[in-house]
C-alpha positions as a Markdown table, in Angstrom:
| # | Residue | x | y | z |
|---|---|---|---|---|
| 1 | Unk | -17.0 | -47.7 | -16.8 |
| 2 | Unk | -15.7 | -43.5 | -17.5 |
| 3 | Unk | -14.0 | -44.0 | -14.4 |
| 4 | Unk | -12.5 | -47.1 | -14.4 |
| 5 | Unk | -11.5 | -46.7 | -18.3 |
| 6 | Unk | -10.1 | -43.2 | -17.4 |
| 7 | Unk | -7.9 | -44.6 | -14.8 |
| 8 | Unk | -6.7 | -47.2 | -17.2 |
| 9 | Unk | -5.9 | -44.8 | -19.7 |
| 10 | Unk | -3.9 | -42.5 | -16.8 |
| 11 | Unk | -2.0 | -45.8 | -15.9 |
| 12 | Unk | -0.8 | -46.2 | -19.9 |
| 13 | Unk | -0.2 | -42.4 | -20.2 |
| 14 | Unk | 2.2 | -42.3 | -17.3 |
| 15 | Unk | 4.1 | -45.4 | -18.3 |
| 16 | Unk | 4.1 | -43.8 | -22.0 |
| 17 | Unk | 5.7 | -40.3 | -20.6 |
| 18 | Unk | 8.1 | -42.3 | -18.5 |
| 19 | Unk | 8.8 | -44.4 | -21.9 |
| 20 | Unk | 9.3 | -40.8 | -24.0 |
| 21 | Unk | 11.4 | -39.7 | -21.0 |
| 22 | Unk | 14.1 | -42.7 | -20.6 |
| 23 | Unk | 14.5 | -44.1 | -23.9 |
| 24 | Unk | 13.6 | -40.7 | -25.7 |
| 25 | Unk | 11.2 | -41.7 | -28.0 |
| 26 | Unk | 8.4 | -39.9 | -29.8 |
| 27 | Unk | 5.0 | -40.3 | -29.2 |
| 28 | Unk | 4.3 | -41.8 | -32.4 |
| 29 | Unk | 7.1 | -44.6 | -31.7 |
| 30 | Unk | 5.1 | -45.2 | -28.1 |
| 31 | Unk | 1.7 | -45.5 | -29.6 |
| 32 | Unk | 3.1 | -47.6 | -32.7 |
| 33 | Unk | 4.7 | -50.3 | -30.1 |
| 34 | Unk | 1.8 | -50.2 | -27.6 |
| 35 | Unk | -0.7 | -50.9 | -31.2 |
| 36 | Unk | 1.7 | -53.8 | -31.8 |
| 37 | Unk | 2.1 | -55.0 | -28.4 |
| 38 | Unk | -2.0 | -55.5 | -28.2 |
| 39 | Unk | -2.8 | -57.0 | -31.1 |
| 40 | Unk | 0.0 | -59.5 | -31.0 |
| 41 | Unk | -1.3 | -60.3 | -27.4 |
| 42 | Unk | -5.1 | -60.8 | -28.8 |
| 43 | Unk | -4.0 | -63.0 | -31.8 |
| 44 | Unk | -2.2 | -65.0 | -29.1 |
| 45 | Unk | -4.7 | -64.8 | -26.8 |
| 46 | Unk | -7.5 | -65.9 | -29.1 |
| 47 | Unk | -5.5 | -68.7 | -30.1 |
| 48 | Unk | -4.5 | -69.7 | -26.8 |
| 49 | Unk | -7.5 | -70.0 | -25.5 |
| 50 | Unk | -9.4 | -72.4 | -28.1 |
| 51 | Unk | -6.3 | -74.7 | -27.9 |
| 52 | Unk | -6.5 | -75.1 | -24.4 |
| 53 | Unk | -9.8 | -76.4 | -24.4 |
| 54 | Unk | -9.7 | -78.4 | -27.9 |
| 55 | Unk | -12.2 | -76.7 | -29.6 |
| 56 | Unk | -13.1 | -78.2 | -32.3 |
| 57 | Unk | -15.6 | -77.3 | -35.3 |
| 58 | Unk | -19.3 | -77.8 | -34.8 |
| 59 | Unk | -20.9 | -78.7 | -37.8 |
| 60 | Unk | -24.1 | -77.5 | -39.2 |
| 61 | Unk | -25.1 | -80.8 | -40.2 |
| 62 | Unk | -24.3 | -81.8 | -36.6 |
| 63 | Unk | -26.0 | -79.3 | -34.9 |
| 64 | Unk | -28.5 | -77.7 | -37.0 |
| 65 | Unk | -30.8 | -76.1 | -34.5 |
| 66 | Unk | -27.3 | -74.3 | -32.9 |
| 67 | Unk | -26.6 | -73.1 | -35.8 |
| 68 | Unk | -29.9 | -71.4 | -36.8 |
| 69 | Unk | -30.5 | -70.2 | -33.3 |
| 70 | Unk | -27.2 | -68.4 | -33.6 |
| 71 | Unk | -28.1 | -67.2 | -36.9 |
| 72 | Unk | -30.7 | -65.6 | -35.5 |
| 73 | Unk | -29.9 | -64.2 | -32.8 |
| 74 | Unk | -26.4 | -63.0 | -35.0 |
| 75 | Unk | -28.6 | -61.2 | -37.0 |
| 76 | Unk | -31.1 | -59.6 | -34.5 |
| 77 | Unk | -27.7 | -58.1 | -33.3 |
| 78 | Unk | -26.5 | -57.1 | -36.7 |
| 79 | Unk | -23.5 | -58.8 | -36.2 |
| 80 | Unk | -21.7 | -61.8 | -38.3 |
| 81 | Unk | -22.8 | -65.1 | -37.5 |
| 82 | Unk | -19.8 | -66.2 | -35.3 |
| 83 | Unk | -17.6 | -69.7 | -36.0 |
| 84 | Unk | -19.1 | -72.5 | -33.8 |
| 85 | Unk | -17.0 | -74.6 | -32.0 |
| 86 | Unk | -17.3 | -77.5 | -29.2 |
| 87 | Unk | -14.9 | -78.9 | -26.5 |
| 88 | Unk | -14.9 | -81.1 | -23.6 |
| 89 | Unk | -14.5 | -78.5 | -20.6 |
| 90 | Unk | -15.1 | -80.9 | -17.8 |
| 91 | Unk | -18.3 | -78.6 | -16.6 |
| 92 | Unk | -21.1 | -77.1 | -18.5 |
| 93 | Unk | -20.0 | -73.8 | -20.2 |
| 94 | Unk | -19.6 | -71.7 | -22.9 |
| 95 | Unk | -17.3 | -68.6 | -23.6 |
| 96 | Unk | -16.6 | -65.9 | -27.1 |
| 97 | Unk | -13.8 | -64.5 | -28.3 |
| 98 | Unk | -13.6 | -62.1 | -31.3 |
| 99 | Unk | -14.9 | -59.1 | -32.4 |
| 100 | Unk | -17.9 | -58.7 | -34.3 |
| 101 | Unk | -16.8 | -59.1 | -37.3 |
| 102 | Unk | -15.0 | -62.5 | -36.9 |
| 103 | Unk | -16.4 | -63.8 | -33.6 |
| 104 | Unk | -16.0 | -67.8 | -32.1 |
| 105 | Unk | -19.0 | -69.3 | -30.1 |
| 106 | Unk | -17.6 | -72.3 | -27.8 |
| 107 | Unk | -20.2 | -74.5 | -26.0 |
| 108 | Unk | -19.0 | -77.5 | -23.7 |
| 109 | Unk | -20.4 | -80.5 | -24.6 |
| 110 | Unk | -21.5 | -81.0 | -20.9 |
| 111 | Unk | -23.0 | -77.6 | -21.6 |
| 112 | Unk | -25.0 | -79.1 | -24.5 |
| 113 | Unk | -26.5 | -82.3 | -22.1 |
| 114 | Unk | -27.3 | -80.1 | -19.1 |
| 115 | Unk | -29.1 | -77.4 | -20.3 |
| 116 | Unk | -32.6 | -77.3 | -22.7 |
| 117 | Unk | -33.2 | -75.3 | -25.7 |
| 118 | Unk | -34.7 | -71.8 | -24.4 |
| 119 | Unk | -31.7 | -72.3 | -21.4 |
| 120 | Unk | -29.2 | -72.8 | -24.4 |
| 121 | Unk | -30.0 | -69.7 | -26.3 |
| 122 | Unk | -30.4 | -67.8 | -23.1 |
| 123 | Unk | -26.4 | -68.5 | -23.1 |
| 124 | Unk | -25.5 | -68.1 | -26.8 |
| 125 | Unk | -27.3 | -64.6 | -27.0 |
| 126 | Unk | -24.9 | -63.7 | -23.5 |
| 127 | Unk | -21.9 | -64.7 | -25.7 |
| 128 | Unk | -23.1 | -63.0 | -28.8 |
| 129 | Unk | -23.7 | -59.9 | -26.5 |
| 130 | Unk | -19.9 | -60.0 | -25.5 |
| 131 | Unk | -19.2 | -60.2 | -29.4 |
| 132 | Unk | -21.5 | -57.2 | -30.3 |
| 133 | Unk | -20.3 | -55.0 | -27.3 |
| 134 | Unk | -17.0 | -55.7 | -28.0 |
| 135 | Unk | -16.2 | -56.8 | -24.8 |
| 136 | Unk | -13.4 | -59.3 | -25.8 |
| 137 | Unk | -11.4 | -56.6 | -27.5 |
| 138 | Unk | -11.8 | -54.5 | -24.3 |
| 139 | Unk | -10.2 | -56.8 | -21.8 |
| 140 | Unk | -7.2 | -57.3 | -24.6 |
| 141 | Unk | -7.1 | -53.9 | -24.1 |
| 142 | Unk | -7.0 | -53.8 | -20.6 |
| 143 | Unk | -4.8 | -56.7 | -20.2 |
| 144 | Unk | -2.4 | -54.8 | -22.5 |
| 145 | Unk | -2.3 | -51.7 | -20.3 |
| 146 | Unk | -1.3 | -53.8 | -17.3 |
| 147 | Unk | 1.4 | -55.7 | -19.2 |
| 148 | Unk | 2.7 | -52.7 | -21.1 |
| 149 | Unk | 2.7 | -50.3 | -17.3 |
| 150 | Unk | 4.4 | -53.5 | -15.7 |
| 151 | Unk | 7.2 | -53.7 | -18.0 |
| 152 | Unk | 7.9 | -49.8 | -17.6 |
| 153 | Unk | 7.9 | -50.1 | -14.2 |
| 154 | Unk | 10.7 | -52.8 | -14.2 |
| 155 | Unk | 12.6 | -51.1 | -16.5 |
| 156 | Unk | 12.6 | -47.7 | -14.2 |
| 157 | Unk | 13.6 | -50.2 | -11.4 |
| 158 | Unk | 16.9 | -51.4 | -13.3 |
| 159 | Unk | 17.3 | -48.0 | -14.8 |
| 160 | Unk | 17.0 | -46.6 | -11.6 |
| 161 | Unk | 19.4 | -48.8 | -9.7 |
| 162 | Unk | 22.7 | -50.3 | -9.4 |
| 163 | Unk | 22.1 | -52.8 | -12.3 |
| 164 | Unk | 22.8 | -55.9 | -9.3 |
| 165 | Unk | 21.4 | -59.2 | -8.9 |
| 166 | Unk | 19.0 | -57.7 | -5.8 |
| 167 | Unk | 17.2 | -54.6 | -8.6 |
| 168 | Unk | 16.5 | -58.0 | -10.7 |
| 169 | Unk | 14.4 | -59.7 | -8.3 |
| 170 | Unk | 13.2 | -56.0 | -7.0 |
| 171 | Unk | 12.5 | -55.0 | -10.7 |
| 172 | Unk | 10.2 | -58.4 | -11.0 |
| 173 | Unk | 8.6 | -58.3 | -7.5 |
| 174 | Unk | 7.9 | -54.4 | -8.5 |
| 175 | Unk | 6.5 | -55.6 | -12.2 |
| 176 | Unk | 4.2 | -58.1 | -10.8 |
| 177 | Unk | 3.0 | -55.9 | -8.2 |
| 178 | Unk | 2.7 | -53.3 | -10.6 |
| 179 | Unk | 0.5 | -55.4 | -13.1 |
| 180 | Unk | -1.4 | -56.5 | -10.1 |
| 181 | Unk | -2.6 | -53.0 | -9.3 |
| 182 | Unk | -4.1 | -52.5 | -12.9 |
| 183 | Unk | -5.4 | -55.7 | -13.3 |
| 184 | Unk | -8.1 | -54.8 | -10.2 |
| 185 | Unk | -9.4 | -52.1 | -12.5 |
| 186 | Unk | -9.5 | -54.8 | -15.6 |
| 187 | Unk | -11.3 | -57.2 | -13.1 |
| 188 | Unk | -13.7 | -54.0 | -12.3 |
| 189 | Unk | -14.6 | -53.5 | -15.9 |
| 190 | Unk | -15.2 | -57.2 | -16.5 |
| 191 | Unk | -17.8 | -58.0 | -13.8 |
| 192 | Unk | -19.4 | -54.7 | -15.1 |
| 193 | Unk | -19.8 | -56.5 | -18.4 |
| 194 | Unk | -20.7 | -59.5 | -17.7 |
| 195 | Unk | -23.6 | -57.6 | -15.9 |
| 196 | Unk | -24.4 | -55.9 | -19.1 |
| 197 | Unk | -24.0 | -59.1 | -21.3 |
| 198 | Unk | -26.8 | -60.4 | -19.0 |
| 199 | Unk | -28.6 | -57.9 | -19.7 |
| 200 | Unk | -28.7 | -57.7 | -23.4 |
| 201 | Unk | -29.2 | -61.0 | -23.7 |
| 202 | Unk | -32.5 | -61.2 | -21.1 |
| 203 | Unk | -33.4 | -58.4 | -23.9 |
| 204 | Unk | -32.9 | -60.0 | -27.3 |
| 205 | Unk | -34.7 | -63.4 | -25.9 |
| 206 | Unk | -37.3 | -61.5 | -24.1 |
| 207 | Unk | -37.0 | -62.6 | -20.6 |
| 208 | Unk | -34.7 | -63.2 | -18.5 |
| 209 | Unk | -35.7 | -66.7 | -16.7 |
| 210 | Unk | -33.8 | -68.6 | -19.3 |
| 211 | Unk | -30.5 | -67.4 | -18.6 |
| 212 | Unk | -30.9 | -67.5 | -15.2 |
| 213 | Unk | -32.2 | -71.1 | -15.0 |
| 214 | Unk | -29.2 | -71.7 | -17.2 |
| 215 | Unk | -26.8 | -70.3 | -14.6 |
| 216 | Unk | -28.4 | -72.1 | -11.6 |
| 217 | Unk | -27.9 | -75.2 | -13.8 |
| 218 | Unk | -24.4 | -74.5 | -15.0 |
| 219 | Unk | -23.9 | -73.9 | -11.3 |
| 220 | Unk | -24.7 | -76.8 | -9.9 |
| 221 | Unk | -23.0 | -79.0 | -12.8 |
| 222 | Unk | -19.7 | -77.2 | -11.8 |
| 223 | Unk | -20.1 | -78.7 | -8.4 |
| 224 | Unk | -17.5 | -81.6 | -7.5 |
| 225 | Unk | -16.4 | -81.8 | -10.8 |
| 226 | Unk | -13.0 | -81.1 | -12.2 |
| 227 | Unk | -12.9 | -78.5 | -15.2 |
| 228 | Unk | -10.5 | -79.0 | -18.3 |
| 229 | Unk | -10.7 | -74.8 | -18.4 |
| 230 | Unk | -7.5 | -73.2 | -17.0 |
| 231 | Unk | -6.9 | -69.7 | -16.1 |
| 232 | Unk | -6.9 | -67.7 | -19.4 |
| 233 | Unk | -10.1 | -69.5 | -20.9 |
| 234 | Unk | -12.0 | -69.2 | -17.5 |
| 235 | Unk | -12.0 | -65.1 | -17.6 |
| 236 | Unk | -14.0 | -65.6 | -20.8 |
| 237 | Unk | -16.3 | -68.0 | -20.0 |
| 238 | Unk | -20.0 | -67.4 | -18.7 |
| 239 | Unk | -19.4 | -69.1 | -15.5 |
| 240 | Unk | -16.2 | -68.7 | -13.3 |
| 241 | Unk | -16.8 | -69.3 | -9.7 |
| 242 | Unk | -13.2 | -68.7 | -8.4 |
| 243 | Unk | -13.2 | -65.3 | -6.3 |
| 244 | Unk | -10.4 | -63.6 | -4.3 |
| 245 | Unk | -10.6 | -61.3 | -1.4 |
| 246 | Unk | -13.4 | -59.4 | -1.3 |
| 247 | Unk | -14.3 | -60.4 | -5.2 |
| 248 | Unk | -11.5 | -57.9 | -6.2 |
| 249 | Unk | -9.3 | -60.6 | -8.2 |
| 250 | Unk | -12.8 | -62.0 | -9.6 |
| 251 | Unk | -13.6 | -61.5 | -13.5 |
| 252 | Unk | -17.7 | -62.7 | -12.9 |
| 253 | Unk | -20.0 | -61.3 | -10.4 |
| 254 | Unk | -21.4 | -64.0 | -8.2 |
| 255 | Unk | -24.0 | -66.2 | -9.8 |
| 256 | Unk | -26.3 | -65.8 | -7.6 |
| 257 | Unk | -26.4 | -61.9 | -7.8 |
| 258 | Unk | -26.3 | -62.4 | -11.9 |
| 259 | Unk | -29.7 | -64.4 | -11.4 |
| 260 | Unk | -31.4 | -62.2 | -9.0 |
| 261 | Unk | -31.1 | -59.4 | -11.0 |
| 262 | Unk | -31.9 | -61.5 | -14.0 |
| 263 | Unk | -35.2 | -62.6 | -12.3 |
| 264 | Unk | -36.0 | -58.9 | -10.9 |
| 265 | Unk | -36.1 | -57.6 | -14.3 |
């Protein structure tokens, strides 16, 4: 995490010299914009991703086991109880966003039918973790970086060149690539805490056979059916089974790795 969160933070100061540089502004200026930038992009992103499921509002009168088990657990991790939501997703899952302070829970209703109680909390205390660590804000954050670095780096591009149609399509190819590179090291930290979320949670419910039976069962649910979850929502949620080469372009560890180490503990 030092590592991966220092390179990170060497990607943004470059991009923030080169800003200073080219368009002479002061630091403060640079840091004010970049503050802006990433917290217009979580308020977006927060709201972007319970719309794109349909979350809607779970009830305590509808659900009033959920809602004390995540009481609980809220306040064994001395956070907020977070909002409660439900959705169709297609598959069985479950994802957070927020911070600790105003955190959402969302459980798929398939979620709900699949999985039994001690299997259910084993997957509310991983989401709470994510809330408690923080680890929602963190991936803005690293998000932002890659966004922020691949806008600098198409502006140096047209800067740069002879301001023609061919440094347009070089200054996007250049961005994307760019925001590519980062994003590996976003991906990095993310699989690094989902690991950790795992952890926790195996902790606060005092094993760590629930959440692991959970994920098996999750797993299998997911097969041959279609999810309602697109692209955005899926890099929150507790079970994303699309990889890329070598797992680099992957925000979750494999499940079965998650599992063994939940059962070796």
């Amino acid at each position: 995490m030092a590592v991966v969160g220092s390179i990170l933070f060497a990607f943004y100061a470059v991009a923030a010299v080169v800003v200073m540089g080219v368009f002479d502004w002061p630091l403060a200026l640079v840091l004010l914009g970049s503050v802006l930038f990433v917290g217009v992009q979580y308020k977006l992103g927060k709201w972007m991703a319970l719309r794109s499921v349909g979350a809607e509002d779970l009830s305590e009168e509808r659900a009033p086991d959920l809602h004390r088990r995540v009481e609980s657990l809220a306040r064994d991790m001395r956070i907020d109880k977070p909002r409660l939501m439900i959705a169709r997703m297609g598959v069985p899952n479950a994802f957070a966003v927020g911070r600790k302070g105003a955190g959402t829970v969302v459980v798929s209703e398939e979620l709900l039918r699949t999985l039994d109680d001690k299997e259910v909390e084993g997957v509310l205390a991983h989401e709470l973790a994510h809330i408690a660590n923080r680890d929602v804000v963190m991936m803005v954050l690293g998000q932002g970086v890659a966004s922020i670095v691949a806008i600098v780096a198409q502006w140096a591009v047209l800067l740069t060149g002879d301001n023609d149609i061919a440094d347009f399509f070089l200054a996007i190819v250049v961005g994307q690539l760019t925001q590519m590179l980062v994003m590996l090291f976003v991906f990095a930290i993310s699989r690094y805490r989902e690991y950790v979320a795992d952890s926790d949670a195996a902790n606060e419910i005092g094993s760590g056979e629930p959440l692991a039976s959970a994920l098996e069962k999750i797993s299998r649910g997911a097969e041959g059916r279609e999810s309602a979850v697109d692209d955005q929502a899926a890099a929150l949620c507790i079970f994303d089974d699309r990889g890329g080469l070598a797992n680099l372009l992957s925000t979750h560890p494999s499940v079965e790795k998650r599992i063994e180490r939940l059962r070796s503990r």
